[in-house]
Wavefront OBJ file of the C-alpha trace (Angstrom):
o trace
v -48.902 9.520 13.578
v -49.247 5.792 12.354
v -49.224 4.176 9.365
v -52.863 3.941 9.130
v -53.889 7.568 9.514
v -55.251 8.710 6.256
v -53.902 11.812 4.640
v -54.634 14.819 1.579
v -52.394 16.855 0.647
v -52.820 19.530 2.475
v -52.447 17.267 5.716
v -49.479 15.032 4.435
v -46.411 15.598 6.523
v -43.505 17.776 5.084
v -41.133 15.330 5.913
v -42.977 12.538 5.892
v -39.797 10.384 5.492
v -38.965 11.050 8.788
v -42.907 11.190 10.554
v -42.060 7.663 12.468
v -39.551 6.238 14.627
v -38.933 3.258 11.710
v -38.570 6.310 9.223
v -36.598 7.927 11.092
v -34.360 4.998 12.093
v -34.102 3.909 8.197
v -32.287 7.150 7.641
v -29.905 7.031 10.090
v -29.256 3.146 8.990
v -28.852 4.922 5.290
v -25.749 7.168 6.568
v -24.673 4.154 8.595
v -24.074 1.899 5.361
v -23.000 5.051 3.081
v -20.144 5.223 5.356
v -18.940 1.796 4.587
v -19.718 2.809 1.029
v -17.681 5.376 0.931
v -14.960 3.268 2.728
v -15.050 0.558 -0.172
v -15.367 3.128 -3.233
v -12.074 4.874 -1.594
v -10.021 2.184 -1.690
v -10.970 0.974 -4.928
v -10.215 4.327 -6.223
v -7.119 4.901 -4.490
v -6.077 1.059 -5.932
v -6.891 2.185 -9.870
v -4.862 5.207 -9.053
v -2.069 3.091 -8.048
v -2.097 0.987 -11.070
v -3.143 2.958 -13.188
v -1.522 2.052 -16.797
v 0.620 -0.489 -15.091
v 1.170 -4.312 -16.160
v 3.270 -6.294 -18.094
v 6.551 -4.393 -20.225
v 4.999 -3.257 -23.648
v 1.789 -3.840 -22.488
v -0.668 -2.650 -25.568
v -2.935 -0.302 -23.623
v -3.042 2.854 -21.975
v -5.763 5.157 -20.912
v -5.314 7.208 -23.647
v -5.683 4.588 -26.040
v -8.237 2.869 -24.608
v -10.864 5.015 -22.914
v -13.615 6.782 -25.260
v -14.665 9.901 -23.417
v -17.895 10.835 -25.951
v -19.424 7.601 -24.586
v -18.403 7.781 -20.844
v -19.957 11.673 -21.035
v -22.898 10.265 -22.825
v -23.352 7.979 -19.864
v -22.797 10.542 -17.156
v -25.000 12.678 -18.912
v -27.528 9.402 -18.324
v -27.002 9.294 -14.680
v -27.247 12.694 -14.008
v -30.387 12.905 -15.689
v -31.403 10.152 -13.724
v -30.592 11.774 -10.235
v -33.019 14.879 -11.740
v -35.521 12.640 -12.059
v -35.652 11.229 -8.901
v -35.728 14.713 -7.226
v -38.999 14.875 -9.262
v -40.282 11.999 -7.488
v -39.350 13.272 -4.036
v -40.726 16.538 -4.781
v -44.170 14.792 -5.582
v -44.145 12.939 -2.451
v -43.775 16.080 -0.335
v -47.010 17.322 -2.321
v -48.837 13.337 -1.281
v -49.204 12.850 -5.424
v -48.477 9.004 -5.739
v -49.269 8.996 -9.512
v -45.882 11.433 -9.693
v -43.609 9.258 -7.528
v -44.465 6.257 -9.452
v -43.844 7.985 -12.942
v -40.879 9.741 -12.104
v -39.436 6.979 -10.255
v -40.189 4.290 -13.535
v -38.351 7.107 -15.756
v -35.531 7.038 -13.275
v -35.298 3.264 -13.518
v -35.409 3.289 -17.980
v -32.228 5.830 -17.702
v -30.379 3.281 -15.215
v -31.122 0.686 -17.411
v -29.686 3.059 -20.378
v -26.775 3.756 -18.396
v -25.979 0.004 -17.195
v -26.655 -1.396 -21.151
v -23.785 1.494 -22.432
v -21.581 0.306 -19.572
v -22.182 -3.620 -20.900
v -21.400 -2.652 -24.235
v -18.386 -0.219 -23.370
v -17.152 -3.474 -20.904
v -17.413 -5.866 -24.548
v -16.236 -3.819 -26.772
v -12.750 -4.003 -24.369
v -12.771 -7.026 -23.855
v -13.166 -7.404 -27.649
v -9.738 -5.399 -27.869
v -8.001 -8.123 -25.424
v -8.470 -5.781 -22.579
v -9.936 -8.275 -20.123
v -10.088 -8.622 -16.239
v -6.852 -10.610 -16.000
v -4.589 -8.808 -18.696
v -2.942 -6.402 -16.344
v -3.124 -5.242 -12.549
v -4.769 -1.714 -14.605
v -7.137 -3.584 -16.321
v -8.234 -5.577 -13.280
v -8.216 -2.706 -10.803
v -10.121 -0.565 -13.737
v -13.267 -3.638 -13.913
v -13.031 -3.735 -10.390
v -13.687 -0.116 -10.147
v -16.101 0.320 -12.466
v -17.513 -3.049 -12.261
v -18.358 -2.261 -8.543
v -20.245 0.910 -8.914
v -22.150 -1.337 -12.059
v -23.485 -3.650 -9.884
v -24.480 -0.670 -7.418
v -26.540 0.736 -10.359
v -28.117 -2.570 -10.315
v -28.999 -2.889 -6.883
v -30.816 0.376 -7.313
v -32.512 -0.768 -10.465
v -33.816 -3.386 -8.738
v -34.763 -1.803 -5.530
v -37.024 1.412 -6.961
v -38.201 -1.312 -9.095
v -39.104 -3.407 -6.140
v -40.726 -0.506 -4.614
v -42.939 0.767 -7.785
v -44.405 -2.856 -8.205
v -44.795 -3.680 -4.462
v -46.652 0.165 -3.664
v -48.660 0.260 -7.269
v -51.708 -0.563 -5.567
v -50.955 0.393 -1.624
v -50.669 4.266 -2.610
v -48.652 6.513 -0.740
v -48.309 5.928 3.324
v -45.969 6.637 6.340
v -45.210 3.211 6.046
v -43.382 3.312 2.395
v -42.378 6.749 2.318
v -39.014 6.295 3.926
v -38.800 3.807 1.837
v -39.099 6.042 -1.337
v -36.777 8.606 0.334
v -33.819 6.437 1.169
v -34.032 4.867 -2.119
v -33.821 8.058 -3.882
v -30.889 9.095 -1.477
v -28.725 5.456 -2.891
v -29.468 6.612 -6.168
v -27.827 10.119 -5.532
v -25.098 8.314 -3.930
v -23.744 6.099 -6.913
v -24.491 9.034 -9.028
v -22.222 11.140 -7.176
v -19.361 8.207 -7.455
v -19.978 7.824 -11.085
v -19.591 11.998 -11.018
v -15.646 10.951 -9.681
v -15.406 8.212 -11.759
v -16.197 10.100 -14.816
v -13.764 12.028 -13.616
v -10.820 10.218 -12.517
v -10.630 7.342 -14.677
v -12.393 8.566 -18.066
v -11.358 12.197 -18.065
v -8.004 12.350 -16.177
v -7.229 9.481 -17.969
v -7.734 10.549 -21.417
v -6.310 14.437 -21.119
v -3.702 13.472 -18.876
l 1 2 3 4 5 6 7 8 9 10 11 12 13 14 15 16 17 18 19 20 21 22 23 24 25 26 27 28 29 30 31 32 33 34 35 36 37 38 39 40 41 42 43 44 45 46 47 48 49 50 51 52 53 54 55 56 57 58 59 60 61 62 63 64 65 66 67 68 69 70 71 72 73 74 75 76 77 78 79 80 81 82 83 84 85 86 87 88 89 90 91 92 93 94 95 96 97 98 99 100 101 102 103 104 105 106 107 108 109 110 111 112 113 114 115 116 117 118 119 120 121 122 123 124 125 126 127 128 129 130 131 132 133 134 135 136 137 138 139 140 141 142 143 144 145 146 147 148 149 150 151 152 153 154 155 156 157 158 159 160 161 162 163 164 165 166 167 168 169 170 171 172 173 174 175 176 177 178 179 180 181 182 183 184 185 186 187 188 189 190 191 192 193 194 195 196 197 198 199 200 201 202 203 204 205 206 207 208
C-alpha cells in the first residue's frame, strides 16, 4: 500500500496505523521515547517522595493543609474523560470516518485545555498562599512534578491541534494515520501519569 491509494470503508486497513514501513517505524519510535518518559516521570516522583513536606523548621505548609482534593478529582475526572474521547477518535479511524476523528479529537483538545486552565489556577492560588517554587525543597520538587506533566499536557494540546488544522482539508490517508494513532497513544500516556499523580501527591497526601 502507499499513501496515494484511495480507500472506503470497507477497504480501509484495520490497522492502518501500522499499513507502512514509516507507520510502522513511528510506533516503535513512540515506545522508544515513552521509555525515557517513563525514566524522567520516575525520578521526579521518587524526588517529591523524598521531600515530601520537607523544608525549612516550622515551615507553614503541609500536604494536608495545602492540597484541595475536590479540585485535583475534578481535574482527573477532566483527563480521564479526555483519554475516552480520544478512543472515540481512534475507533472512527478504524471505520475510515474523518469527520469523527476530527470531532472527537477537537473535544479531546477543549478538556486538555479545561484541565491545564484548573491546573493554572490551582498553581496561583498557591502561590497566592506563599507556596512558591523556591519556598521549600517540597514545594519545588511538588512544581517540578506537576509542572512537568503540565507542560506534557501542553505539548499534546498543541500537537492534536497541529494535526486537526494541518489534515482538515487532506482527509484521512496512510500518510497521517500514524500520525493520529501515536498522538492518541501520548495522550493516554500523560493521562496515565496524571492517574499516579492524582494519586500520590493529591490523595496520599491529603489522607495520609
Amino acid at each position: 500500500m502507499d499513501y496515494n491509494t484511495k480507500f472506503t470503508p470497507q477497504t480501509w486497513p484495520e490497522h492502518a496505523e501500522q499499513a507502512t514501513l514509516e507507520g510502522k517505524n513511528k510506533f516503535v519510535g513512540f515506545w522508544l521515547f515513552l521509555a525515557c518518559e517513563i525514566v524522567l516521570f520516575a525520578s521526579l516522583f521518587a524526588t517529591y517522595l523524598a521531600l515530601k513536606n520537607k523544608g525549612p523548621a516550622g515551615m507553614e505548609f503541609t500536604t494536608q493543609e495545602l492540597y484541595e482534593l475536590p479540585l485535583a478529582f475534578g481535574m482527573t475526572m477532566i483527563l480521564l474523560t479526555s483519554s475516552l474521547t480520544s478512543v472515540y477518535a481512534m475507533y472512527h479511524m478504524k471505520n475510515y470516518n474523518f469527520k469523527g476523528v476530527q470531532l472527537w479529537m477537537f473535544i479531546t483538545v477543549l478538556l486538555g485545555a479545561s484541565f491545564l486552565a484548573l491546573e493554572v489556577y490551582e498553581f496561583n492560588h498557591y502561590v497566592g498562599l506563599g507556596f512558591t517554587f523556591g519556598s521549600s525543597a517540597f514545594a519545588s520538587a511538588f512544581y517540578t512534578l506537576v509542572g512537568t506533566h503540565g507542560f506534557h499536557v501542553s505539548v499534546g494540546l498543541v500537537w492534536i491541534t497541529a494535526l486537526i488544522l494541518r489534515n482538515a482539508k487532506r482527509g484521512l490517508s496512510l500518510y497521517n494515520a500514524p500520525k493520529y494513532f501515536v498522538a492518541s497513544l501520548y495522550w493516554h500516556f500523560i493521562d496515565v501519569v496524571w492517574v499516579f499523580i492524582f494519586t500520590v501527591v493529591y490523595l496520599m497526601g491529603v489522607v495520609g
